[in-house]
C-alpha positions in Angstrom: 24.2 -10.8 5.4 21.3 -9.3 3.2 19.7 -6.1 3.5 16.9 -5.7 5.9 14.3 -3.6 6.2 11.8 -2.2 9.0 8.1 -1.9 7.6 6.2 0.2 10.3 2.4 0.8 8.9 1.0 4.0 11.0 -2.5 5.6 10.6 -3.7 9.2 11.5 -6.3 9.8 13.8 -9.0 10.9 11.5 -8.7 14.8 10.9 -4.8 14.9 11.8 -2.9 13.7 8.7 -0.9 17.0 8.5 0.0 16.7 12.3 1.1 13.0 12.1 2.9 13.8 9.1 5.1 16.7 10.5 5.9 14.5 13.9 6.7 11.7 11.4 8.9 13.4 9.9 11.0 15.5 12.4 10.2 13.6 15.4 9.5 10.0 14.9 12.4 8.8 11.9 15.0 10.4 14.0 14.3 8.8 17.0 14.2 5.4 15.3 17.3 6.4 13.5 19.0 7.1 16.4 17.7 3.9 18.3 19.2 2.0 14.9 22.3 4.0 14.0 22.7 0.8 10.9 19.8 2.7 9.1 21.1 4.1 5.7 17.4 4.7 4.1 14.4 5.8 5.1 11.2 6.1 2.8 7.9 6.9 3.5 5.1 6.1 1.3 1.2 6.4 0.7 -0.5 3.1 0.7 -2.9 3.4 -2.1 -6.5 2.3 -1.6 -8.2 0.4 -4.1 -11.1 2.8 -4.4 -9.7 6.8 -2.9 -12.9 8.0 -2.1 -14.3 5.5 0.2 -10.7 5.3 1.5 -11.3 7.3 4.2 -8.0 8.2 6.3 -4.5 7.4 4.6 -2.9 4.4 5.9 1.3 4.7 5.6 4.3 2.9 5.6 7.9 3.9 6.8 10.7 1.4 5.0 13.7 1.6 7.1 16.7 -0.2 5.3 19.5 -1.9 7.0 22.5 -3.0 4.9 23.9 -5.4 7.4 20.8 -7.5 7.9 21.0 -7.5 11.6 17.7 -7.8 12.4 18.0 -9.4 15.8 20.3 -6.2 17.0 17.8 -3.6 15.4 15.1 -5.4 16.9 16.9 -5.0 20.0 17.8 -1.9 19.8 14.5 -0.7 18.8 12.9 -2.3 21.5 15.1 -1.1 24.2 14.3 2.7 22.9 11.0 2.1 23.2 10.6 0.4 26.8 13.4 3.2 27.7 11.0 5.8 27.4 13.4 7.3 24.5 10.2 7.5 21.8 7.2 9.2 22.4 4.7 8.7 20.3 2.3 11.7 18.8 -1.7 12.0 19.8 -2.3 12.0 15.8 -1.1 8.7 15.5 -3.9 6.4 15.5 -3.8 3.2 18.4 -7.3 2.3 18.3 -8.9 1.9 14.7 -6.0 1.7 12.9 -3.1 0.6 15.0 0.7 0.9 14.3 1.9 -2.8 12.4 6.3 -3.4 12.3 7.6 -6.2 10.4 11.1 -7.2 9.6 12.0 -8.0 6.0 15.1 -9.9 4.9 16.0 -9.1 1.3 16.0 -12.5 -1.0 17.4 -10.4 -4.2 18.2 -7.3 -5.3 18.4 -5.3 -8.3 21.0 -7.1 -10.3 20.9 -10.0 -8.1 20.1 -13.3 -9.8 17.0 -14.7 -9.3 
């Protein structure tokens, strides 16, 4: 199976960047990591506007990678943390403007793969 990946896209309310960032970080990836034990990566990036000063609040996205591909057991899994009541989510995080997006991502190649 190829590698997988979860692309979560999350938004701060405006003014709390710093506090969505610290529950990110120590609350948030380990929950998911412990709702998908498979998880062997996890980066968090920036999205980069076009123009940074009319950008207004940063927009991010999480990449969690799955080596095994399983995306119908992570979903699962994911899902069944979430309706369990196992992940809260943080006041910073913003669910009306901006609201969180997942996607799952199957890997076509990798570095060194052919094309």
């Amino acid at each position: 199976m190829a590698r997988a990946a979860l692309l979560a896209f999350s938004s701060p309310v405006p003014g709390r960047t710093e506090e969505l960032t610290e529950w990110y970080d120590k609350v948030h990836i380990p929950d998911v990591r412990a709702a998908i034990p498979a998880i062997d990566r996890v980066v968090r990036y920036r999205i980069v506007e076009e123009v940074e000063e009319s950008a207004g609040e940063p927009r991010f996205v999480t990449v969690y990678e799955i080596p095994d591909g399983d995306v119908a057991d992570a979903s699962a899994r994911l899902t069944a943390a979430l309706r369990g009541g196992g992940m809260a989510l943080s006041p910073a995080l913003d669910l009306a403007d901006r609201p969180p997006v997942i996607q799952w991502a199957v890997a076509e190649s990798a570095e060194g793969d052919a094309p």
